[in-house]
PQR file with spaces between the fields and no chain letter, atoms N, CA, C, O and H, PARSE charges and radii, in Angstrom:
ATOM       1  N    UNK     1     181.913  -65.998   43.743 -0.4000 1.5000
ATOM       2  CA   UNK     1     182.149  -64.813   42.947 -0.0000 2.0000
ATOM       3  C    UNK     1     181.065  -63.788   43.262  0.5500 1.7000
ATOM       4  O    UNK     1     179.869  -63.867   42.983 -0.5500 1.4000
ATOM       5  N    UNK     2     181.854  -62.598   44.036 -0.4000 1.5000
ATOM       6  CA   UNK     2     180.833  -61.639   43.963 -0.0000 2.0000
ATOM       7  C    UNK     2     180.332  -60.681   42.325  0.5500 1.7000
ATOM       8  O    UNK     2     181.108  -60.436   41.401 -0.5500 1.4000
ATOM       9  H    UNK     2     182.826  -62.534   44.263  0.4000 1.0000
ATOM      10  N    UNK     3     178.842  -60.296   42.388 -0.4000 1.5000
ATOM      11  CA   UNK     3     178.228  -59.637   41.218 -0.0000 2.0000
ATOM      12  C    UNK     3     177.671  -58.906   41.629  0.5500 1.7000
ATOM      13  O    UNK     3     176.727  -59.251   42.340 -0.5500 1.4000
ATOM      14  H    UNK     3     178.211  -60.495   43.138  0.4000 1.0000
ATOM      15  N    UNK     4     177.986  -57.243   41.378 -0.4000 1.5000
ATOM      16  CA   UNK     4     177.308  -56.244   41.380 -0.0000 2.0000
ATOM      17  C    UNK     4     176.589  -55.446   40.246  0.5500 1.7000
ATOM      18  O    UNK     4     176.964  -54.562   39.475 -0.5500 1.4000
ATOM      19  H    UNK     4     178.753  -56.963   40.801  0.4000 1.0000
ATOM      20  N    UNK     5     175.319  -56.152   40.462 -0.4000 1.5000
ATOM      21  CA   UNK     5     174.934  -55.108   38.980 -0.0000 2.0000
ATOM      22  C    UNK     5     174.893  -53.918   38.806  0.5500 1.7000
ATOM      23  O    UNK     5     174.349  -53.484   39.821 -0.5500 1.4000
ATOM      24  H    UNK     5     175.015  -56.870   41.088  0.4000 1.0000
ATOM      25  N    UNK     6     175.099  -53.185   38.225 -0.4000 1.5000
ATOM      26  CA   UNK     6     175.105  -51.592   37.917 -0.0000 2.0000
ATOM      27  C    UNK     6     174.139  -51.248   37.052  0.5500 1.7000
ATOM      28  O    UNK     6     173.956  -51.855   35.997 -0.5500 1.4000
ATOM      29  H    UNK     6     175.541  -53.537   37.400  0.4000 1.0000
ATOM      30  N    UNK     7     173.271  -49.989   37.534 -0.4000 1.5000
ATOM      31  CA   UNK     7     172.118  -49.420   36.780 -0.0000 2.0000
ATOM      32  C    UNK     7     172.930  -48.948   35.700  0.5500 1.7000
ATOM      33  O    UNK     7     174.071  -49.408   35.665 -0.5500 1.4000
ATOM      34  H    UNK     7     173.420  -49.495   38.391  0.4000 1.0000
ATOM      35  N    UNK     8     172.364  -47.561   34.189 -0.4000 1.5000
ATOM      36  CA   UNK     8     172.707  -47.455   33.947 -0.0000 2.0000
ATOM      37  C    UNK     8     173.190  -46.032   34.349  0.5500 1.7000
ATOM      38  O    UNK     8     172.322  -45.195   34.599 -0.5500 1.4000
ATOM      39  H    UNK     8     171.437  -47.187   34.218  0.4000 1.0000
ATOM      40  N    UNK     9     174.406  -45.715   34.425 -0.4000 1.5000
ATOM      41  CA   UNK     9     175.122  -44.508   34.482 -0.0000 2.0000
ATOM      42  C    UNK     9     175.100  -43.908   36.054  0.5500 1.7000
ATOM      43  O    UNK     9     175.192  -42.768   36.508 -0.5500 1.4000
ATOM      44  H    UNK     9     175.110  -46.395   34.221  0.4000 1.0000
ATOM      45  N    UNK    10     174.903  -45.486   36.774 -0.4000 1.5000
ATOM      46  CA   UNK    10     175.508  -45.186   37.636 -0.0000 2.0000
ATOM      47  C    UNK    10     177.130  -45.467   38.306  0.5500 1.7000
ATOM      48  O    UNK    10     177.950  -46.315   37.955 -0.5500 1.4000
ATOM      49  H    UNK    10     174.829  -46.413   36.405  0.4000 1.0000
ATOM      50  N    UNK    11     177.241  -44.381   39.429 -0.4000 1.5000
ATOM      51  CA   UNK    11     178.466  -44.399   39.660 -0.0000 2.0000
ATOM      52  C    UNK    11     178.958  -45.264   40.271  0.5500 1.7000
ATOM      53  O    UNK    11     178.352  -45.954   41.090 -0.5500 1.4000
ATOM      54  H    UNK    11     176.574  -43.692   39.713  0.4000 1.0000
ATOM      55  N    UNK    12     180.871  -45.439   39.793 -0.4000 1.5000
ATOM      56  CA   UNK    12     181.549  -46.193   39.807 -0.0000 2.0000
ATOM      57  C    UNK    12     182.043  -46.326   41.194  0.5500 1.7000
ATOM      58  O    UNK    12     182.261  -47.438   41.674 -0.5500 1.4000
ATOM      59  H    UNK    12     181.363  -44.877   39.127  0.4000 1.0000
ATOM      60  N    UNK    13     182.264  -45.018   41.984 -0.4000 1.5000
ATOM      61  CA   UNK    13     182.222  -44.932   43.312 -0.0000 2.0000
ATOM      62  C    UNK    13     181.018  -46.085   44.345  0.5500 1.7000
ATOM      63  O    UNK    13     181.217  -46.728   45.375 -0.5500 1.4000
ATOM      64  H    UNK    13     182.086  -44.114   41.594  0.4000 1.0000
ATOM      65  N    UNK    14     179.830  -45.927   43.495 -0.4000 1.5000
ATOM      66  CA   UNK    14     178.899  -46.223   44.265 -0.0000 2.0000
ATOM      67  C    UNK    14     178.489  -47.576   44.277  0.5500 1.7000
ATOM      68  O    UNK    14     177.688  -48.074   45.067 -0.5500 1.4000
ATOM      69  H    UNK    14     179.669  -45.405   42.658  0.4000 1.0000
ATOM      70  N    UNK    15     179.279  -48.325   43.056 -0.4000 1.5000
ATOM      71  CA   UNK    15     179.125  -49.525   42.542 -0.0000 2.0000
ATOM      72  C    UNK    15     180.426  -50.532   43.695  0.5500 1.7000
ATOM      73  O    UNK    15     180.307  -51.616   44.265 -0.5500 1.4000
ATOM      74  H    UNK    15     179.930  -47.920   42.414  0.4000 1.0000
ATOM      75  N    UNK    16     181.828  -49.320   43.620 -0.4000 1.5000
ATOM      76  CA   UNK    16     182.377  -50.017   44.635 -0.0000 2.0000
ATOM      77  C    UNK    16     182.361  -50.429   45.647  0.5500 1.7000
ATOM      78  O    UNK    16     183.076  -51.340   46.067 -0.5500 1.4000
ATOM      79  H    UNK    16     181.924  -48.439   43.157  0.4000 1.0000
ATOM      80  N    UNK    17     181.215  -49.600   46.463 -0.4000 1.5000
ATOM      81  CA   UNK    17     180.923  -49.207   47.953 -0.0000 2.0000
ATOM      82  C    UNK    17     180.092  -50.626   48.005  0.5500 1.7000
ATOM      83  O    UNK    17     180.192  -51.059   49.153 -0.5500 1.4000
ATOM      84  H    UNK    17     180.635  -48.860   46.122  0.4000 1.0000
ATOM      85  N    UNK    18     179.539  -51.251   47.424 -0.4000 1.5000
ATOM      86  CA   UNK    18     178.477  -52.088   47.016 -0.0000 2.0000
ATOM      87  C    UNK    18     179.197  -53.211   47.515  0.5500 1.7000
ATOM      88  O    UNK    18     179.121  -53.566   48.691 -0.5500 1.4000
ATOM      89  H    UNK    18     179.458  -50.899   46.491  0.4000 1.0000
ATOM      90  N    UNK    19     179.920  -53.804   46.620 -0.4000 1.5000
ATOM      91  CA   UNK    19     181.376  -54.475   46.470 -0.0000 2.0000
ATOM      92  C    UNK    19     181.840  -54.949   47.795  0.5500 1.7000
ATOM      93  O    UNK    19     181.768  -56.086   48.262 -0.5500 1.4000
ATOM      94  H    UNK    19     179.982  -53.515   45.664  0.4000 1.0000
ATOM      95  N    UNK    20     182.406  -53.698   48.398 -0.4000 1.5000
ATOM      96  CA   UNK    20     183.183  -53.796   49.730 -0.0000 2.0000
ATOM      97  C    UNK    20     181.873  -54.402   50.407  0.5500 1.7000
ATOM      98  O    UNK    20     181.809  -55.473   51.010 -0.5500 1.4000
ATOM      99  H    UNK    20     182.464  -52.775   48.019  0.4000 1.0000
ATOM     100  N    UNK    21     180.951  -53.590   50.205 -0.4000 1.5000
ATOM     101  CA   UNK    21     179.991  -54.335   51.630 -0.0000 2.0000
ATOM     102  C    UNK    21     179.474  -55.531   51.480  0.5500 1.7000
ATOM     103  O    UNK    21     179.110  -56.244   52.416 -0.5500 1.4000
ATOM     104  H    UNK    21     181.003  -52.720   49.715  0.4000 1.0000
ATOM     105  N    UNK    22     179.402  -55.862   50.107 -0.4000 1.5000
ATOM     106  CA   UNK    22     179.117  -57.160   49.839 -0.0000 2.0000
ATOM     107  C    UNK    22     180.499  -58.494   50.056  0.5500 1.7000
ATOM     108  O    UNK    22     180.046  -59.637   50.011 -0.5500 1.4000
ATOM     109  H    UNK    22     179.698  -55.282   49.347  0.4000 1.0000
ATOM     110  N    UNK    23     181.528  -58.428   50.200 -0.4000 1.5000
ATOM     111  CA   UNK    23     182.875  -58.681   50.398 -0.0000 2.0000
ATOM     112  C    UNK    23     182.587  -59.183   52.116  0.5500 1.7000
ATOM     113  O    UNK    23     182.445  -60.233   52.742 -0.5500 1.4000
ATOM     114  H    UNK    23     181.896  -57.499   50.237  0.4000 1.0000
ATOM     115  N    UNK    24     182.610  -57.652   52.390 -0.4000 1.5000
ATOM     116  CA   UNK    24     182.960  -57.980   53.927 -0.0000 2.0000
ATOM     117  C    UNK    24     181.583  -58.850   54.514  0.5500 1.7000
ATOM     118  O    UNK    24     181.854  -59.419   55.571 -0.5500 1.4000
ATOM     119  H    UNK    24     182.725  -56.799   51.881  0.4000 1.0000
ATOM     120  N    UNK    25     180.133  -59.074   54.038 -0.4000 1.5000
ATOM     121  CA   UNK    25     179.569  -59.361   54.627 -0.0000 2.0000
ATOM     122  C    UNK    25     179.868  -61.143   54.442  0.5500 1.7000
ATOM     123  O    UNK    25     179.588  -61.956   55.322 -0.5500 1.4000
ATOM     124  H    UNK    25     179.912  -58.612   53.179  0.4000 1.0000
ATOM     125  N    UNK    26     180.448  -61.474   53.196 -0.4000 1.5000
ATOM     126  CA   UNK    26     181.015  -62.811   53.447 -0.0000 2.0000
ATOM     127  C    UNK    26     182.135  -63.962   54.183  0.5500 1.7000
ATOM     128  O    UNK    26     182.381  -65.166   54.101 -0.5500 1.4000
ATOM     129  H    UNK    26     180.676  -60.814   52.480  0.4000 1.0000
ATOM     130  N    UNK    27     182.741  -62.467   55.125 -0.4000 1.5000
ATOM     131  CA   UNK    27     183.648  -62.844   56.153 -0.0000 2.0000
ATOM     132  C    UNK    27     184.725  -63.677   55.912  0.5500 1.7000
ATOM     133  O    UNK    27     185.253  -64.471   56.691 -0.5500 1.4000
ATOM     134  H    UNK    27     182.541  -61.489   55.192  0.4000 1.0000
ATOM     135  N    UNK    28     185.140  -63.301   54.204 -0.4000 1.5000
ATOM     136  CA   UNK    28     186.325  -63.776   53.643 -0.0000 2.0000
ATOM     137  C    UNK    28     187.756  -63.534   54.582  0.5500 1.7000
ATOM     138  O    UNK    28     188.614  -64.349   54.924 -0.5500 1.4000
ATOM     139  H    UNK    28     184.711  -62.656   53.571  0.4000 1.0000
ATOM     140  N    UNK    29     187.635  -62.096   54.839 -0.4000 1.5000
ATOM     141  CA   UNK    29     188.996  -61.639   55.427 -0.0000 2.0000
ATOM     142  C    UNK    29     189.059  -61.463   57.059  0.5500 1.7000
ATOM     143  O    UNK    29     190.016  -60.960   57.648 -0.5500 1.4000
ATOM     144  H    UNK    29     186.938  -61.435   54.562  0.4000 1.0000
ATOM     145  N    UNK    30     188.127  -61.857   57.550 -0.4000 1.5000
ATOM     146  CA   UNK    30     188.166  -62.157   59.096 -0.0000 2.0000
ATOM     147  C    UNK    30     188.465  -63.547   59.075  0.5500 1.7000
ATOM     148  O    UNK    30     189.346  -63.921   59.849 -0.5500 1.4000
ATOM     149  H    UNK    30     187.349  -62.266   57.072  0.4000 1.0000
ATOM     150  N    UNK    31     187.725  -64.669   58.104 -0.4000 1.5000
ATOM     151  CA   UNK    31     188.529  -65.932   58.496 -0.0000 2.0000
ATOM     152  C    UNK    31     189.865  -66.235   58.146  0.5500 1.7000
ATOM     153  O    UNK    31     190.350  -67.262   58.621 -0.5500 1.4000
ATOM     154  H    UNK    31     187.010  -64.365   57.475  0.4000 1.0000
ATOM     155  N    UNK    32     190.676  -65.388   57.256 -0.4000 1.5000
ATOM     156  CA   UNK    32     191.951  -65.022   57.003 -0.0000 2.0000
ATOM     157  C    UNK    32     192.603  -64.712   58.289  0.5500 1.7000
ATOM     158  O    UNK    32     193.536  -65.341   58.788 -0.5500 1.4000
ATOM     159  H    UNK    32     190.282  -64.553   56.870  0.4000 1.0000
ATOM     160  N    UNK    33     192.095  -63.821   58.701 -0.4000 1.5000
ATOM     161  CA   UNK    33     192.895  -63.645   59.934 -0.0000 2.0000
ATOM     162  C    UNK    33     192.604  -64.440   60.895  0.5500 1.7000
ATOM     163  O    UNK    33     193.575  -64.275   61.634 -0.5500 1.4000
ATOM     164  H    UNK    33     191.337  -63.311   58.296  0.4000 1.0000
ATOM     165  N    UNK    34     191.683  -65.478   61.591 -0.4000 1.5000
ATOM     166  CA   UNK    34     191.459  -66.156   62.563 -0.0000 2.0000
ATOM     167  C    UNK    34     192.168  -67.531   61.585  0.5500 1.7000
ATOM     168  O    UNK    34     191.854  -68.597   62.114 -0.5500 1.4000
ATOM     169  H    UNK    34     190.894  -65.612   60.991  0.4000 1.0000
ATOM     170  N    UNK    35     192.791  -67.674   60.664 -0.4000 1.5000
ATOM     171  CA   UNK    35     193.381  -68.902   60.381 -0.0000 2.0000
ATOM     172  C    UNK    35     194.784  -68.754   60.657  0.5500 1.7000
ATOM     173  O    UNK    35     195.413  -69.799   60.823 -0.5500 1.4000
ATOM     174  H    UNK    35     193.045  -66.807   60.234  0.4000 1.0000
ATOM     175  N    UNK    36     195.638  -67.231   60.772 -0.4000 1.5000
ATOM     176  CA   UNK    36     196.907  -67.041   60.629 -0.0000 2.0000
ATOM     177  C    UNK    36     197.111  -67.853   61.841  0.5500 1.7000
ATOM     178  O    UNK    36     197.789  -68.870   61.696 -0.5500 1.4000
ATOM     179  H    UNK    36     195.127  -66.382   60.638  0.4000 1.0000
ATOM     180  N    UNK    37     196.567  -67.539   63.203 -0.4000 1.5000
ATOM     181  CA   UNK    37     197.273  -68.406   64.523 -0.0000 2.0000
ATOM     182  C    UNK    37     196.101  -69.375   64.329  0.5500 1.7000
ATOM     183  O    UNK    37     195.057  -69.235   63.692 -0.5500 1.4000
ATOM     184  H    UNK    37     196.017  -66.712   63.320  0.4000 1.0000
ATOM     185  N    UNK    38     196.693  -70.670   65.250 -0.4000 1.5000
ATOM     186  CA   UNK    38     195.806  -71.409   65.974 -0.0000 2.0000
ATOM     187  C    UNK    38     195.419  -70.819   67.793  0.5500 1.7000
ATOM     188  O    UNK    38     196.203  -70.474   68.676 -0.5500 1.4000
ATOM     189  H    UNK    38     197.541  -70.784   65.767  0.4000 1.0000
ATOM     190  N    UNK    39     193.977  -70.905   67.795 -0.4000 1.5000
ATOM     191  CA   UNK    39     193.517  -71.075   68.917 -0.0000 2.0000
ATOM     192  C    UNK    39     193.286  -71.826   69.410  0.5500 1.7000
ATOM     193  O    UNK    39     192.884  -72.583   68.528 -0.5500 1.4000
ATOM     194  H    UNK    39     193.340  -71.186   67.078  0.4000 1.0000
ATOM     195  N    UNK    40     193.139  -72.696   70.957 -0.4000 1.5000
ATOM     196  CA   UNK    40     192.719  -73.676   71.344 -0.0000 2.0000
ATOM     197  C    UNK    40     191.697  -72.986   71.692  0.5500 1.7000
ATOM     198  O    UNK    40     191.552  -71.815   72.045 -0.5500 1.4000
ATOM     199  H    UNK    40     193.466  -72.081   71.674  0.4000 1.0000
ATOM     200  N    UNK    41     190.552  -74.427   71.452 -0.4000 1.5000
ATOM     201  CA   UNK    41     189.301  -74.380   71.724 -0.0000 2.0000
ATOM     202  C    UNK    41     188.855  -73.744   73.076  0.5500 1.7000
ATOM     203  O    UNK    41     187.933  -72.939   73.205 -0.5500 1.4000
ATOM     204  H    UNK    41     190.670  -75.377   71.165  0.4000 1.0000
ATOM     205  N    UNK    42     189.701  -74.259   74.115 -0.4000 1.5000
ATOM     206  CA   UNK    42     189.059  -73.914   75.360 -0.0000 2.0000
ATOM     207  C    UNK    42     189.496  -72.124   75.357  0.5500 1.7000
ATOM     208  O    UNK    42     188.861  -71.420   76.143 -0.5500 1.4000
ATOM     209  H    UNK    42     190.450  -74.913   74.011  0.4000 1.0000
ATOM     210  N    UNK    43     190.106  -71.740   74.851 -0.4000 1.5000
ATOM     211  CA   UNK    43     190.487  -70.088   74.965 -0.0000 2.0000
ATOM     212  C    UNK    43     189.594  -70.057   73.621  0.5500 1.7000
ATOM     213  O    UNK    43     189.014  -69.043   74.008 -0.5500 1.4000
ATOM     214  H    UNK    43     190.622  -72.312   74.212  0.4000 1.0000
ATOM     215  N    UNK    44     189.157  -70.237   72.715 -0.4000 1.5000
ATOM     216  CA   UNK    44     187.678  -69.727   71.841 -0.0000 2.0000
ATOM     217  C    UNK    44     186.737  -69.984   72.872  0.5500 1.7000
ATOM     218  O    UNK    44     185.914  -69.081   72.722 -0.5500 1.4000
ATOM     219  H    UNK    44     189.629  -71.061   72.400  0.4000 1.0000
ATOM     220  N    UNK    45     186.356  -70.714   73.874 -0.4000 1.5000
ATOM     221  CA   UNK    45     185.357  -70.988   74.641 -0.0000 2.0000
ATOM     222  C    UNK    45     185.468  -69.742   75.619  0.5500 1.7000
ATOM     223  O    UNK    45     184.464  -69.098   75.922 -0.5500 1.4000
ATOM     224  H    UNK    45     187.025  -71.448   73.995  0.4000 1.0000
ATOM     225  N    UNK    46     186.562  -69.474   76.034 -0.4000 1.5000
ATOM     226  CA   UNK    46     186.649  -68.555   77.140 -0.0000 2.0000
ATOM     227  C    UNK    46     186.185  -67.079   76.526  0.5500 1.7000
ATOM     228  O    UNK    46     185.388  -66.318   77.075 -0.5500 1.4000
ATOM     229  H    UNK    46     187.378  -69.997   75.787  0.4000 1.0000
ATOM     230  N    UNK    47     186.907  -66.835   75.181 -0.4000 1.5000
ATOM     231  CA   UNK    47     186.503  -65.691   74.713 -0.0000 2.0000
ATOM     232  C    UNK    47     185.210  -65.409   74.428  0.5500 1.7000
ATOM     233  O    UNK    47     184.707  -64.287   74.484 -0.5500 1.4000
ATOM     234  H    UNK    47     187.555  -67.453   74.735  0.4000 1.0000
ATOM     235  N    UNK    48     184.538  -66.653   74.053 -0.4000 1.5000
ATOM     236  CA   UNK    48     183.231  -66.488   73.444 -0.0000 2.0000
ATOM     237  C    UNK    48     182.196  -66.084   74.825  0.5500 1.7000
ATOM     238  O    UNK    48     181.377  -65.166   74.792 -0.5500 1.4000
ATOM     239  H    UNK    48     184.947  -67.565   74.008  0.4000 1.0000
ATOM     240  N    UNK    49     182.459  -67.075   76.141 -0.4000 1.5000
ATOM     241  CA   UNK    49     181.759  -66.570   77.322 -0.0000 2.0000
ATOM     242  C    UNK    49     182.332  -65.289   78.260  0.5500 1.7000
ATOM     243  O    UNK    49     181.825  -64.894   79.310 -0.5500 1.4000
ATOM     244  H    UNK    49     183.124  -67.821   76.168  0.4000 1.0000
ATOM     245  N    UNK    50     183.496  -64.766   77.607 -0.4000 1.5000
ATOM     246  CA   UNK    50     183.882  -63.514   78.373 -0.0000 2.0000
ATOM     247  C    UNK    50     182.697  -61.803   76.895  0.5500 1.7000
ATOM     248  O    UNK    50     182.129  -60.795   77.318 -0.5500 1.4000
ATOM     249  H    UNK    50     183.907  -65.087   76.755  0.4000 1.0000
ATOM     250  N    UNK    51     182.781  -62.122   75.814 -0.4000 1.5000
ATOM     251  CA   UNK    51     182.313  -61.419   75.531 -0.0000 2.0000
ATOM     252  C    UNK    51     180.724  -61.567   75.840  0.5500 1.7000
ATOM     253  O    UNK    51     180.069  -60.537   76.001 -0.5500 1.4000
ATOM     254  H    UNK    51     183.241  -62.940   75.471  0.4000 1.0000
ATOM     255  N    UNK    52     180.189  -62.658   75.913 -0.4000 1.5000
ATOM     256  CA   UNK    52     178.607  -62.868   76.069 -0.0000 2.0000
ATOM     257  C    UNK    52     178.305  -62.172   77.213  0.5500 1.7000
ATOM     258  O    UNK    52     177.301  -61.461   77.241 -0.5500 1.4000
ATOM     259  H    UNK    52     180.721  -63.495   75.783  0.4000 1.0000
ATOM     260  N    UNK    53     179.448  -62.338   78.699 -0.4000 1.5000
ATOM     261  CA   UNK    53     178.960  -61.573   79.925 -0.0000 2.0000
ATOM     262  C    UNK    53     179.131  -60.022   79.987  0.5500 1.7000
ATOM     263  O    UNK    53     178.659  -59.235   80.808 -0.5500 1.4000
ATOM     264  H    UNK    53     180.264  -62.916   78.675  0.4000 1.0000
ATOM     265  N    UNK    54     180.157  -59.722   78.594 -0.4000 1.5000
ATOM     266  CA   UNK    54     180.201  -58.479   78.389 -0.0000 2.0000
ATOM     267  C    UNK    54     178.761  -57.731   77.896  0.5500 1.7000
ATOM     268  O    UNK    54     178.103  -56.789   78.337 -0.5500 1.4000
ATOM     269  H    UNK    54     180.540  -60.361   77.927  0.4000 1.0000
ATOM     270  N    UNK    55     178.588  -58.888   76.452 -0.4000 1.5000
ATOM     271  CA   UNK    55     177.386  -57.895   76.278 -0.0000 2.0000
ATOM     272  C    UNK    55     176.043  -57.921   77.397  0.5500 1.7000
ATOM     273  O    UNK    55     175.166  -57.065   77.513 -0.5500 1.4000
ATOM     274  H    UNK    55     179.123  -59.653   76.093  0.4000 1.0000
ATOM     275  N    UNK    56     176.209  -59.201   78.164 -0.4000 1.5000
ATOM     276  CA   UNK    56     175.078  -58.843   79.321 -0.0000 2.0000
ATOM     277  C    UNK    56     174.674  -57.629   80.065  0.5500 1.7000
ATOM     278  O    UNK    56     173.672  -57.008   80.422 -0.5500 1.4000
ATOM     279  H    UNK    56     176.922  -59.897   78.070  0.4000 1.0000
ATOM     280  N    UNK    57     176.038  -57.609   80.118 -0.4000 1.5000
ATOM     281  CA   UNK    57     176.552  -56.559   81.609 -0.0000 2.0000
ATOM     282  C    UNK    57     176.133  -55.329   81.053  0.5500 1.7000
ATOM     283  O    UNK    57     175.789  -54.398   81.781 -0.5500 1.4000
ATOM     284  H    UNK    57     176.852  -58.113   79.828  0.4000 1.0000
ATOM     285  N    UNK    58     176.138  -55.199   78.978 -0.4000 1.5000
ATOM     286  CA   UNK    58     175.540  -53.663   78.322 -0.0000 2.0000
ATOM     287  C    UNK    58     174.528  -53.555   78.543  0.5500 1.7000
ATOM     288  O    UNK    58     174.093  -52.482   78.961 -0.5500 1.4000
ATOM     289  H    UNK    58     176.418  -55.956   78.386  0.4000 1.0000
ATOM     290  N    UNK    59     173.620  -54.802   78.317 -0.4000 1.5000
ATOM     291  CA   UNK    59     172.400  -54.829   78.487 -0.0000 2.0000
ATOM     292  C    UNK    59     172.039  -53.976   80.076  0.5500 1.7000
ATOM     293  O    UNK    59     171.574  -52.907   80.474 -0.5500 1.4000
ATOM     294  H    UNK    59     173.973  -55.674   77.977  0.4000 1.0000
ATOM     295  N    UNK    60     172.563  -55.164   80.570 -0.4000 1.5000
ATOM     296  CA   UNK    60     171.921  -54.373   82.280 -0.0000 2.0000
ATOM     297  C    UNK    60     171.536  -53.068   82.343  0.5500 1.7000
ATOM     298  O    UNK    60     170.515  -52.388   82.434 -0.5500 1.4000
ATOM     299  H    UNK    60     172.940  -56.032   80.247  0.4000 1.0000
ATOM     300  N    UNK    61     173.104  -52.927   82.233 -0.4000 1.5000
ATOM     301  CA   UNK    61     173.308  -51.174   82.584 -0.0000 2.0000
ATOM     302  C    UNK    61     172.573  -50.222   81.589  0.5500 1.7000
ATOM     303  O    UNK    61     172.645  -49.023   81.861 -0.5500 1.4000
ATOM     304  H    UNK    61     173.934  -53.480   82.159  0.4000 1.0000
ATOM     305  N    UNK    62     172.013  -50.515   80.694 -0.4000 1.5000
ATOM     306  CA   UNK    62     171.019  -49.969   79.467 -0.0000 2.0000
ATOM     307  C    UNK    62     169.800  -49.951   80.144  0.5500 1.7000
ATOM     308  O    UNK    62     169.197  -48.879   80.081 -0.5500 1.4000
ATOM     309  H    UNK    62     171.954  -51.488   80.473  0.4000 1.0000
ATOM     310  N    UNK    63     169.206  -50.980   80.862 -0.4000 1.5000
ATOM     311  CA   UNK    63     167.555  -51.304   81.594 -0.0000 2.0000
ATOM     312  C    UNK    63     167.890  -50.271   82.618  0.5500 1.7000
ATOM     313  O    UNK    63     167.081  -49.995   83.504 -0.5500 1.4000
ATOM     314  H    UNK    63     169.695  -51.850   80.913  0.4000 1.0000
């Protein structure tokens, strides 16, 4: 259960914004969606070492 405390008289806007970011940082609704299909492992393996050489390759070209 998320809890956002609220000062007093502050805003309700600002209390929500809180909320969402506190929400998404528990990665409720990304594992929602990585449960709808099954992946096989070896294609999570592939993805996981195709993005790692991706972010290498940012790196490089950044140095």
């Amino acid at each position: 259960m998320i809890i956002v405390p609220l000062k007093e008289g502050e805003n309700i806007e600002r209390a929500l914004k809180k909320f969402k970011r506190k929400f998404e940082k528990t990665g409720v609704i990304k594992e929602l969606r990585d449960r709808q299909a099954f992946t096989k492992p070896s294609i999570r393996n592939r993805m996981a070492r195709m993005k790692a050489a991706y972010r290498q390759s940012l790196q490089q070209a950044e140095e």
